[in-house]
BALUMFI-142225 format. One record per residue (C-alpha): x, y, z; residue in three letters. Coordinates in Angstrom, 2 decimals. Example, Ala and Ser with C-alpha at 12.3 -4.5 7.8 and 13.67 -1.06 7.14 Angstrom:
# residues 2
@c1: 12.30	c2: -4.50	c3: 7.80	res: ALA;
@c1: 13.67	c2: -1.06	c3: 7.14	res: SER;
This chain:
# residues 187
@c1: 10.10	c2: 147.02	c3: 220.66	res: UNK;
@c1: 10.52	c2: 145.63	c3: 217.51	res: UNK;
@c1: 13.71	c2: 147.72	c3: 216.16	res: UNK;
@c1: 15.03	c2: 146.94	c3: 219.97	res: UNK;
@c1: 14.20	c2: 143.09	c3: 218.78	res: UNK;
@c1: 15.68	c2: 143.17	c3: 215.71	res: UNK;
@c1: 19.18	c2: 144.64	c3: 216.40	res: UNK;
@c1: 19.33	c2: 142.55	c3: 219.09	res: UNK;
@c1: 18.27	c2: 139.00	c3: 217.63	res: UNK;
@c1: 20.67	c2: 140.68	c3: 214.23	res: UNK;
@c1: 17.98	c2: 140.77	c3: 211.42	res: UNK;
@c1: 18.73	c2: 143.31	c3: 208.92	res: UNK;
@c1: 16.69	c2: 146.32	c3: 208.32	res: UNK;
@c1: 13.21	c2: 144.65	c3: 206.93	res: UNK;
@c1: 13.43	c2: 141.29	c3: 207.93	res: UNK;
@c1: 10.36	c2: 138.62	c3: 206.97	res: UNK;
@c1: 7.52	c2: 137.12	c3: 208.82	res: UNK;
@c1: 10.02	c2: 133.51	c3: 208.76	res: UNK;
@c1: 13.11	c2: 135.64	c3: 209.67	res: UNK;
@c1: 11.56	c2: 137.23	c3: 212.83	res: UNK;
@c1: 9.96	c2: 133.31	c3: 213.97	res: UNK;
@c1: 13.21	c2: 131.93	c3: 213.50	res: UNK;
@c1: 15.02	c2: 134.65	c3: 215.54	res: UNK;
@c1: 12.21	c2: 134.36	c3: 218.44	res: UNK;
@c1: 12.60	c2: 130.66	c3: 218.17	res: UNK;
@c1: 16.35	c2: 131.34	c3: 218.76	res: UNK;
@c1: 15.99	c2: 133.17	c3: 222.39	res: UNK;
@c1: 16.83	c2: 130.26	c3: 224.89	res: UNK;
@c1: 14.39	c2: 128.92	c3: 226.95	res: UNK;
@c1: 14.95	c2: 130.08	c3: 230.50	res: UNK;
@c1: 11.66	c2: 132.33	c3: 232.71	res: UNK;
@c1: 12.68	c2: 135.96	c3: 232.40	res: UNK;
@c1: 12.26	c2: 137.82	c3: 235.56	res: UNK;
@c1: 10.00	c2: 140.29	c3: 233.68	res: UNK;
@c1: 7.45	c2: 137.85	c3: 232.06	res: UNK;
@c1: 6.65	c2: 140.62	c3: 228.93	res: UNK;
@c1: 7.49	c2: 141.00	c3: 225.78	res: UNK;
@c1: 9.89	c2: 143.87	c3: 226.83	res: UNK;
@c1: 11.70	c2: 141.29	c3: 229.24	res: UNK;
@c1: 11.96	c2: 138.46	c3: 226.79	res: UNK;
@c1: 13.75	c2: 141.15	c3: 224.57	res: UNK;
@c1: 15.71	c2: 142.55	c3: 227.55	res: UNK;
@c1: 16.77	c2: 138.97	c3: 229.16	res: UNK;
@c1: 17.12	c2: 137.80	c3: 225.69	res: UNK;
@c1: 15.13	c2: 134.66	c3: 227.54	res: UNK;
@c1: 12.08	c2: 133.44	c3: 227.55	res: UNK;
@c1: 9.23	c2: 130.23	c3: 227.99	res: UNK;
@c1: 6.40	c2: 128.81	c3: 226.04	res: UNK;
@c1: 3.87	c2: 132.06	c3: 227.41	res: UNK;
@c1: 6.40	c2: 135.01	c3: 227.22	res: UNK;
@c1: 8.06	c2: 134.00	c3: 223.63	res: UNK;
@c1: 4.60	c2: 133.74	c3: 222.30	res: UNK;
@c1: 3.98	c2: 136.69	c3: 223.65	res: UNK;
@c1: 6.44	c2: 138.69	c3: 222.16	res: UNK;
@c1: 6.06	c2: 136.85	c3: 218.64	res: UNK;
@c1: 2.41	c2: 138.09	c3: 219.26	res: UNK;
@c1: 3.33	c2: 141.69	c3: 220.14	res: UNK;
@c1: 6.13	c2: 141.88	c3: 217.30	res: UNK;
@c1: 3.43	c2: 140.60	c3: 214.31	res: UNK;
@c1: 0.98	c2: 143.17	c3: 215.37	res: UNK;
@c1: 3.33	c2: 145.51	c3: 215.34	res: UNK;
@c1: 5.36	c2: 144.53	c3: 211.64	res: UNK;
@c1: 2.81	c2: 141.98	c3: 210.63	res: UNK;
@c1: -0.85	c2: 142.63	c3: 211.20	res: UNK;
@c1: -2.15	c2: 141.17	c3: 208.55	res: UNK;
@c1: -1.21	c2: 137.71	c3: 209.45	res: UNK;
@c1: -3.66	c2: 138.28	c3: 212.51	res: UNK;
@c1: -1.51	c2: 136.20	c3: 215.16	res: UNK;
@c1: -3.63	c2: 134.30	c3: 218.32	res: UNK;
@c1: -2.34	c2: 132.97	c3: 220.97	res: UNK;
@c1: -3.18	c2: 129.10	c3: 222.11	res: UNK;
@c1: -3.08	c2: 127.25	c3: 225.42	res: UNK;
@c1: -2.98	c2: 123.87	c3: 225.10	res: UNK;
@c1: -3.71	c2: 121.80	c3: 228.81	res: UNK;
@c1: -1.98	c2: 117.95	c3: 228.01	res: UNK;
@c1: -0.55	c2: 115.34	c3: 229.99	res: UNK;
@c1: 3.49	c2: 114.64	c3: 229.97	res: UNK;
@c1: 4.53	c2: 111.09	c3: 230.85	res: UNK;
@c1: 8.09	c2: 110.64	c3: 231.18	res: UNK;
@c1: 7.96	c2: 109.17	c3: 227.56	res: UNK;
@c1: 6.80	c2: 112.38	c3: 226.23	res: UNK;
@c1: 9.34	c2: 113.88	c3: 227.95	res: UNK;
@c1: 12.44	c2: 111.65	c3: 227.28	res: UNK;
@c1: 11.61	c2: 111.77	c3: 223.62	res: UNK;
@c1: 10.62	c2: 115.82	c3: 223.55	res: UNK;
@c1: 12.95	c2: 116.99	c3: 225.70	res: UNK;
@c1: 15.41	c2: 114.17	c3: 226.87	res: UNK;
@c1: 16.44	c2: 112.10	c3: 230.20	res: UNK;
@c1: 16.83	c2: 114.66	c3: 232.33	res: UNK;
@c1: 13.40	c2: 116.42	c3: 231.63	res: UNK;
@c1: 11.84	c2: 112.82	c3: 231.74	res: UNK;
@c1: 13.39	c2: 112.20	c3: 235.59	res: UNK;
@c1: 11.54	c2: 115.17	c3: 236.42	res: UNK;
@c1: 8.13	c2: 113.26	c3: 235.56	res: UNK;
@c1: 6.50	c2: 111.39	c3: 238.12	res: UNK;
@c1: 5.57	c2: 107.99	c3: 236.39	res: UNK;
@c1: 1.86	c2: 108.75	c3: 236.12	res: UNK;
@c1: 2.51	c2: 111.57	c3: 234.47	res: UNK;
@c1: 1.53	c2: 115.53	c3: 235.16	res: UNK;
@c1: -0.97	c2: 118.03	c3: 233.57	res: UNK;
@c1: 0.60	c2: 120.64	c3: 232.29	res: UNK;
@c1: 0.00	c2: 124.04	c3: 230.32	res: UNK;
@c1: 1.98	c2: 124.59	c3: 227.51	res: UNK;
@c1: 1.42	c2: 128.20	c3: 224.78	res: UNK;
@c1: 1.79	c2: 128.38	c3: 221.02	res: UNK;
@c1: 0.41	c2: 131.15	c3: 218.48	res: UNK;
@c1: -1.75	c2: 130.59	c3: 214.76	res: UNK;
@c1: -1.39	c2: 132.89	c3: 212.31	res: UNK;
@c1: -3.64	c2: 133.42	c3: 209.44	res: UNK;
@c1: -1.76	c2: 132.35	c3: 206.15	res: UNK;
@c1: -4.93	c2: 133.82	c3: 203.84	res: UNK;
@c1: -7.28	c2: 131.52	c3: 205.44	res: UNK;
@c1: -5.32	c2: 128.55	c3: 206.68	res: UNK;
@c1: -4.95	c2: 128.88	c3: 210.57	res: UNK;
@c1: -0.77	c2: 128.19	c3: 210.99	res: UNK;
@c1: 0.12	c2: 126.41	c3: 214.15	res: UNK;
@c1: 3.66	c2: 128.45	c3: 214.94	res: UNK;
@c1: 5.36	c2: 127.06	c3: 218.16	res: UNK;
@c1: 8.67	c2: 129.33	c3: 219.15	res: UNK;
@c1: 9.44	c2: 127.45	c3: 222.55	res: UNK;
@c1: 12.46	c2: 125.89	c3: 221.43	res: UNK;
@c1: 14.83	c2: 126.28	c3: 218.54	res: UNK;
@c1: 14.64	c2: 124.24	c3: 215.87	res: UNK;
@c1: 16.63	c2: 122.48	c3: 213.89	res: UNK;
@c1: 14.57	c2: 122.82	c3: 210.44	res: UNK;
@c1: 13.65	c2: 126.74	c3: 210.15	res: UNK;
@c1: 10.15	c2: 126.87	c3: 209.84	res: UNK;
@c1: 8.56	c2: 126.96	c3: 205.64	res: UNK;
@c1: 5.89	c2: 129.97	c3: 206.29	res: UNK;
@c1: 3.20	c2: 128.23	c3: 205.27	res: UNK;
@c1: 3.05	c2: 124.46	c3: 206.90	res: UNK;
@c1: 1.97	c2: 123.74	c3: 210.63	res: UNK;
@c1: 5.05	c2: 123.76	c3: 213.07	res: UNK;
@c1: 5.36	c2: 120.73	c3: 215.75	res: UNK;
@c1: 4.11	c2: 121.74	c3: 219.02	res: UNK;
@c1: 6.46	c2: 121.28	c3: 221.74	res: UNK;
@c1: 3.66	c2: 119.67	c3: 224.06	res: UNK;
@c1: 1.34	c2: 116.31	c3: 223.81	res: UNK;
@c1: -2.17	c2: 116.04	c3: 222.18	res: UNK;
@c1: -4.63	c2: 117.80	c3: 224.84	res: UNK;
@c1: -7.46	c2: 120.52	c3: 225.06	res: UNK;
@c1: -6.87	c2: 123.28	c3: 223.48	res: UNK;
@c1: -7.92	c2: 126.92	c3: 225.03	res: UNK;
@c1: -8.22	c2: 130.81	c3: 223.53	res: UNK;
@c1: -5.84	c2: 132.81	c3: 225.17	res: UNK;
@c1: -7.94	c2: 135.97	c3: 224.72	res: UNK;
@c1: -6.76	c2: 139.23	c3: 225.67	res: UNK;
@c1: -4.93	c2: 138.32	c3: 228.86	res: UNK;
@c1: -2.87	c2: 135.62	c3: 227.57	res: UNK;
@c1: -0.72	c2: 135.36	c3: 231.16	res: UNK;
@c1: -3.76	c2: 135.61	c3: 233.39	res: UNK;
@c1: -5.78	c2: 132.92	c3: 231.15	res: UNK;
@c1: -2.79	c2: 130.45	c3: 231.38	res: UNK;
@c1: -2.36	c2: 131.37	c3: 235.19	res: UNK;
@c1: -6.19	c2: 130.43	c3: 235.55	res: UNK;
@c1: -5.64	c2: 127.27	c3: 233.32	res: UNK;
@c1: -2.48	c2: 126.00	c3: 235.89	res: UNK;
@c1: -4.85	c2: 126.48	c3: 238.93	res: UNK;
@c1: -7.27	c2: 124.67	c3: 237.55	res: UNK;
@c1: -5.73	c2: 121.32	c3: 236.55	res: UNK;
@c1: -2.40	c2: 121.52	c3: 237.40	res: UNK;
@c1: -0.31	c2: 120.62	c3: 240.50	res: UNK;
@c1: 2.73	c2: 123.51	c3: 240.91	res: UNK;
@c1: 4.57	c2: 120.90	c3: 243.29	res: UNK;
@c1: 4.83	c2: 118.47	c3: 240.59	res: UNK;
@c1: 4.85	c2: 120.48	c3: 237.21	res: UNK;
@c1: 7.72	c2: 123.03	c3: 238.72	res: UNK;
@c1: 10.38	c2: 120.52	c3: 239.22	res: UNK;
@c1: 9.33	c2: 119.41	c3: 235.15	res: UNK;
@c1: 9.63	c2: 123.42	c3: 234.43	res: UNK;
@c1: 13.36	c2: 123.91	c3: 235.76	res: UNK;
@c1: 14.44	c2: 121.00	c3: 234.37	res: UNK;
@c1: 13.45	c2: 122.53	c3: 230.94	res: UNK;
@c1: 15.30	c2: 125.74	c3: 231.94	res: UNK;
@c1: 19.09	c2: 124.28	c3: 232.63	res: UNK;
@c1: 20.81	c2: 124.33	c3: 229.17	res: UNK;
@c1: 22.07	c2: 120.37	c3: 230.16	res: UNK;
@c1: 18.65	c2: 118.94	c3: 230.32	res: UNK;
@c1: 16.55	c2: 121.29	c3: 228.24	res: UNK;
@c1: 16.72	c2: 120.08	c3: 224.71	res: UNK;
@c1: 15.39	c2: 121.00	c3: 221.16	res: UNK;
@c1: 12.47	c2: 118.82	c3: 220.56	res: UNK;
@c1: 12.66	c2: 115.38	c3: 219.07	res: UNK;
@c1: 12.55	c2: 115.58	c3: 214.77	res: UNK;
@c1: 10.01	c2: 112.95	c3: 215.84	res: UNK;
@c1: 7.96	c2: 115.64	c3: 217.62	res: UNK;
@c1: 8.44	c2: 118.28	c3: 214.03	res: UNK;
């Protein structure tokens, strides 16, 4: 998967740990039909779970060492947090008391300093390698992913949040119009 990856997303022949964020940060946000690694690659799309997947999947397969785990954070969006993460449209999509909602990000081990690395959305600053990234979601609880990242989130949404509410939020992050690149007040 990773040569696959790396032709595609146009890294040269040994790219580095920053190169191969960036280029996963690059895929646009959009659900692949085939929520996997392989699909993310193949749709060249992908969301918070299935881009974190396949940054997961690529640094065990190129980067071990940096031992990369995978987050999910439950948080509440107002249409605040949305207007200023993701802009008006994403904010109309917000009922004004707000929605739980589920949002994935990875840490990597930097030789003993726990990264937070958040690929959702492009950015316009390319990530350092060594500081914390911005998450793309609010302050909340934060969960291990464990070994079945999509079936811990899929338990997570049942639990707290309300598909008729948080859906409408979701595809409004997915049209290239309203989807945005997060704030540089949210970096």
């Amino acid at each position: 998967l990773f040569e696959r990856f790396a032709t595609q997303a146009g890294l040269g022949p040994d790219p580095d740990l920053i190169g191969v964020v960036e280029a996963v940060r690059a895929i646009p946000y959009r659900r692949p039909v085939e929520r996997t690694p392989a699909g993310v690659v193949g749709e060249w799309a992908g969301t918070c779970s299935t881009k974190h997947l396949l940054l997961s999947r690529l640094m065990a397969e190129r980067f071990p060492r940096y031992e990369c785990r995978l987050v999910h954070r439950v948080y509440r969006v107002t249409p605040e947090l949305a207007r200023t993460s993701f802009g008006a449209a994403a904010a109309a999509a917000v009922p004004s008391s707000g929605l739980l909602d589920v949002h994935t990000y990875a840490t990597i081990d930097l030789g003993g300093h726990r990264a937070l690395v958040d690929v959702t959305f492009a950015g316009a600053t390319p990530w350092d390698g060594h500081s914390d990234m911005a998450l793309a979601c609010g302050e909340g609880i934060d969960h291990d992913a464990g070994d079945d990242a999509m079936s811990t989130k899929a338990a997570l949404i049942a639990s707290y949040c309300d598909r008729r509410v948080r859906e409408p939020f979701i595809a409004a992050l997915t049209e290239p119009s309203k989807g945005q690149t997060p704030s540089e007040s949210q970096r």
